[in-house]
N, C-alpha and C positions, 0 to 999 in steps of 0.2 A: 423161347426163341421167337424172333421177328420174322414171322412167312415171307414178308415182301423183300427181306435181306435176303433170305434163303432161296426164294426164284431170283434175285436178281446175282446172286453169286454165282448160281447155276447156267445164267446167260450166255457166258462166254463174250458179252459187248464188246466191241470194237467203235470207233468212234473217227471218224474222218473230217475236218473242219476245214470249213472252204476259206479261202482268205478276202471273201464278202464280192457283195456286187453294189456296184456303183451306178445309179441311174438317174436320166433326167430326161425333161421334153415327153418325148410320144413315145414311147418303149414295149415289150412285150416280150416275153423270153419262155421257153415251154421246156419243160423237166420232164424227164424220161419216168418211171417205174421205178422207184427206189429201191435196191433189194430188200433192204427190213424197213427202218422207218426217218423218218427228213424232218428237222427242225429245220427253223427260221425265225428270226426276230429282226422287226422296223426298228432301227438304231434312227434316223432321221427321215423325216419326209411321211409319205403314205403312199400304199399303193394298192392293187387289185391281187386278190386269190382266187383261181377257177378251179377245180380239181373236179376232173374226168369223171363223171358218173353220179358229183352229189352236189345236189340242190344249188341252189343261186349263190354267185360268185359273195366273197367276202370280203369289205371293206377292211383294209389294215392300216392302223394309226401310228405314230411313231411310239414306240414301247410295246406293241401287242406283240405276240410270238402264236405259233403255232406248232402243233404237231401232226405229221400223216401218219399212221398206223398202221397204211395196207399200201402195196406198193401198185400205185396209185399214178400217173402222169397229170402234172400242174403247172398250170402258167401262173407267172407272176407280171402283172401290169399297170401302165399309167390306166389305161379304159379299157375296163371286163370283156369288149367287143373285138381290141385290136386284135391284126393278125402277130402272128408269134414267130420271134425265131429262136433256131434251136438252142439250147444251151451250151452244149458242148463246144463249139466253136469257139464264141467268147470267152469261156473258161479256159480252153488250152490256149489261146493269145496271148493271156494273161500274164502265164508263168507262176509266178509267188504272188504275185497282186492282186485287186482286186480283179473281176472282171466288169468291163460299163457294155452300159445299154442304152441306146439312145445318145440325146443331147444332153449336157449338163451333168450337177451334180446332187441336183437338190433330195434323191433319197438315197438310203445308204438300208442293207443287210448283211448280218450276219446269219451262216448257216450252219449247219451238220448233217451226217446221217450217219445212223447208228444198223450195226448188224448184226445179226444174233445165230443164231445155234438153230436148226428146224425145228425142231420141236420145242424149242424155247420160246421161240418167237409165238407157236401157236398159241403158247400156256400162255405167254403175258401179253399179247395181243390181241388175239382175234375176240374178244370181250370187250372191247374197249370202240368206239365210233370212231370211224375214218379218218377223221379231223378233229382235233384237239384245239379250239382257239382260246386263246387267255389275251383277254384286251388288257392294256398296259395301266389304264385306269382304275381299273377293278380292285379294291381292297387289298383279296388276296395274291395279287401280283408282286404284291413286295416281297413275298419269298422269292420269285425270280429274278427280280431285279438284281439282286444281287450276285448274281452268278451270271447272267447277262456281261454286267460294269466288268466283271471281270477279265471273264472273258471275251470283250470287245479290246480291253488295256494289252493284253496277252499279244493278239493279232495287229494291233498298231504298232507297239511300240517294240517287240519281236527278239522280249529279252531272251536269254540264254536259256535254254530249256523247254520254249515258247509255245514249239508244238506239242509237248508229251504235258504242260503246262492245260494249255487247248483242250488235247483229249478227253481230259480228266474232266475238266470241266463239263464240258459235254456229256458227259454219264451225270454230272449233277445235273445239270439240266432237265435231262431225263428223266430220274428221281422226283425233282419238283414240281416238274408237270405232272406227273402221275400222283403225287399227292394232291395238287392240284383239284385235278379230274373225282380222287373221295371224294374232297371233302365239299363238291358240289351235291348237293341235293341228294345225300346216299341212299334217301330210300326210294329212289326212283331207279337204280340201278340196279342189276343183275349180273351176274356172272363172278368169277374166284377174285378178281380185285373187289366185288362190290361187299362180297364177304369180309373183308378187312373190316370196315365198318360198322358191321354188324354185329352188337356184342356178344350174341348168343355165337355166334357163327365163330367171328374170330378167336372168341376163344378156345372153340372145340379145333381151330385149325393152328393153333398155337402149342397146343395137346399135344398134336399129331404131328407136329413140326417137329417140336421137342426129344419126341422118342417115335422115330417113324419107323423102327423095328421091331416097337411093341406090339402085340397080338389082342389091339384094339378091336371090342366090341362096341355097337350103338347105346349099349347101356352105360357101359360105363365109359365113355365120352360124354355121357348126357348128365350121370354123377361129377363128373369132374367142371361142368360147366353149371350144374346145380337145376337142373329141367328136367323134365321126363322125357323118359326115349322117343315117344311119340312128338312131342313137340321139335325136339331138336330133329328128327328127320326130316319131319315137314318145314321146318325154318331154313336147316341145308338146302334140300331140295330145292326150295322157292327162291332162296338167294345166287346161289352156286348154280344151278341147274343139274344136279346130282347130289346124288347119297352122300354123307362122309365118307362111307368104306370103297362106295368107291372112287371117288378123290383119294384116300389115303394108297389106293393102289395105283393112280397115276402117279401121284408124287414119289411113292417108292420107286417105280417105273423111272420117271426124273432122275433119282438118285443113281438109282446104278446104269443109265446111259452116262451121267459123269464119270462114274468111276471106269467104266467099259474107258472113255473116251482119254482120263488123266491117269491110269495105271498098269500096271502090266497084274492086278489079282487076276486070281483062277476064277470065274463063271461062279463056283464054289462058294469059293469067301465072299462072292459079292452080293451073294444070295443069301448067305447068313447075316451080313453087315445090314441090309435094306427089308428083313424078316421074312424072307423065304426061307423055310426047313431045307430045302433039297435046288440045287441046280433044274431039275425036271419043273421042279415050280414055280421057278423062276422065267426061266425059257418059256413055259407057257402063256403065262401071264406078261410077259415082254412082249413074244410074240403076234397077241391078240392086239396090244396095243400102240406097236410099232409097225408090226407087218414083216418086222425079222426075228429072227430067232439073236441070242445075244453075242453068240460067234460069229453070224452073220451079220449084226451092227458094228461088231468090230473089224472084224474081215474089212467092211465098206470104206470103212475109215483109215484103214494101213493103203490101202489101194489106191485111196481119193485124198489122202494128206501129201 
C-alpha cells in the first residue's frame, strides 16, 4: 500500500479554481485566510508574495507556483510595499472571468484552494512549512508544468466539462507539489511526509498501511523492514516525531473517523475493521485522540451536515 494514497483518499479534498487574475501597472490585491490551503501559479509576467507572519516577501517569475499550507492572509503585488486592496471585491465584479488589478495586462495568474477534512488537514499539513515555493526554472518543476498547461487550456478555452475538468486537476497539483516538497533535501525534514522518504521509515509505514488491523508489534515491524527493534524506534521517532505504534493508532483513529463519516456500521464493526477487540476500546482510544467519544463524532456530523 501507498501511505500518501492512503491519507490523501482519506482527505475528503474539495478543490475550488478561480478563473485567474489579470494585472498590470501599480497593483496589489490582499487574500483573506484560506480555510485549508491556496495555490497559485505566474502564467505570465512577475509579481510580489507577502504572507502575514513569514519572512521577506517572495519574488515570483512567470512559471513559479506556490503553495500556503496554513491558513494564512497574503497579498499578491507589482511592489512588496504597496498598499493592497481587498480581494474579494474584484473577484465578485468579475463574474466567470478573470478578476484585473490595476492598469494593463502584462501579468496573468492562475489559482485554487483546496479544503480538507479537520483532522485531515492536521495529518497532511501541519508538517509541512507555510509556504511551498517551486520556481518555474528549477529542474524539478517540469513535473508541474504539465498539469499547470493544462489546466490553464481548461480555464481559457472553457470546454465542456471544464470546471469538474479544473477540479481535478487541481488535486494533481497538489499531489505534485507535495512530491515536490520530498523529494527536496529529505534528510533535512521531519515529520509523517518526511517519513515517505525514509526507507527504514517508509517501509515500516507501508507495513502498517497495508494491514492496519494487524496486532503489530515494534519487533516485528522491525523484522519485516529487516533492523532491530531498537534502531527502527529511534529512526521513527527521529523522522516522524513518534513511535510506530503510536502513529499506527492515529492512523487507525483516521480510519474509522472515515468510516464513522462514509457509513452507517455499528461503533462495533468499526472497531473490529480498524483492530480494536471491543467498541470500549475503540471509543477510548478515539476519544483520547479526537476529544469525542465516536457516537459523539458522529452525532457532530448528522447535526453539522
Amino acid at each position: 500500500m501507498d501511505p500518501l494514497e492512503d491519507v490523501l483518499a482519506l482527505l475528503d479534498a474539495t478543490s475550488e479554481v478561480s478563473a485567474g487574475l489579470v494585472a498590470g501597472g501599480d497593483w496589489a490585491v490582499r487574500f483573506p485566510p484560506p480555510a485549508g490551503s491556496k495555490f497559485n501559479a505566474v502564467r505570465r509576467g512577475s509579481c510580489w508574495l507577502r504572507v502575514d507572519g513569514v519572512g521577506d516577501p517572495v519574488h515570483l517569475d512567470e512559471g513559479d507556483c506556490f503553495l500556503l499550507t496554513r491558513p494564512l492572509g497574503f497579498t499578491l503585488a507589482s511592489d512588496p510595499g504597496r498598499p493592497a486592496e481587498p480581494a474579494y471585491p474584484i473577484f465578485a465584479a468579475a463574474g466567470d472571468g478573470p478578476a484585473h488589478a490595476g492598469e494593463g495586462d502584462e501579468v496573468f495568474l492562475i489559482g485554487a484552494a483546496f479544503t480538507f477534512t479537520e483532522r485531515a488537514q492536521a495529518l497532511l499539513l501541519h508538517s509541512l512549512p507555510p509556504v511551498i515555493h517551486v520556481p518555474g526554472g528549477a529542474a524539478e518543476a517540469g513535473t508541474v508544468r504539465w498539469a499547470l498547461d493544462e489546466l490553464d487550456a481548461e480555464l481559457r478555452g472553457r470546454p465542456l466539462g471544464a470546471t469538474l475538468v479544473a477540479e481535478r486537476l487541481a488535486i494533481v497539483m497538489l499531489v505534485r507539489m507535495l512530491r515536490l516538497h520530498l523529494a527536496r533535501d529529505p534528510g533535512r525534514r521531519t515529520g509523517w511526509l518526511a517519513g515517505l522518504t525514509d526507507p527504514t521509515v517508509a517501509a515500516a509505514l507501508r507495513a502498517m498501511h497495508a494491514r492496519p488491523a494487524h496486532a503489530w508489534t515494534v519487533a516485528e515491524l522491525a523484522r519485516v523492514v529487516a533492523v532491530s527493534r531498537s534502531a527502527l524506534a529511534a529512526r521513527f521517532k527521529d523522522v516522524v516525531g513518534k513511535g510506530p505504534l503510536e502513529y499506527l493508532t492515529e492512523w487507525r483513529i483516521e480510519l474509522a473517523a472515515d468510516r464513522l463519516r462514509r457509513s452507517d456500521d455499528t461503533v462495533a464493526t468499526i472497531a473490529r475493521a480498524v483492530g480494536y477487540g471491543s467498541e470500549s476500546a475503540l471509543s477510548v482510544a478515539f476519544k483520547r485522540t479526537t476529544g469525542r467519544s465516536p457516537r459523539a463524532y458522529r452525532s457532530r456530523l448528522t447535526t453539522t451536515g
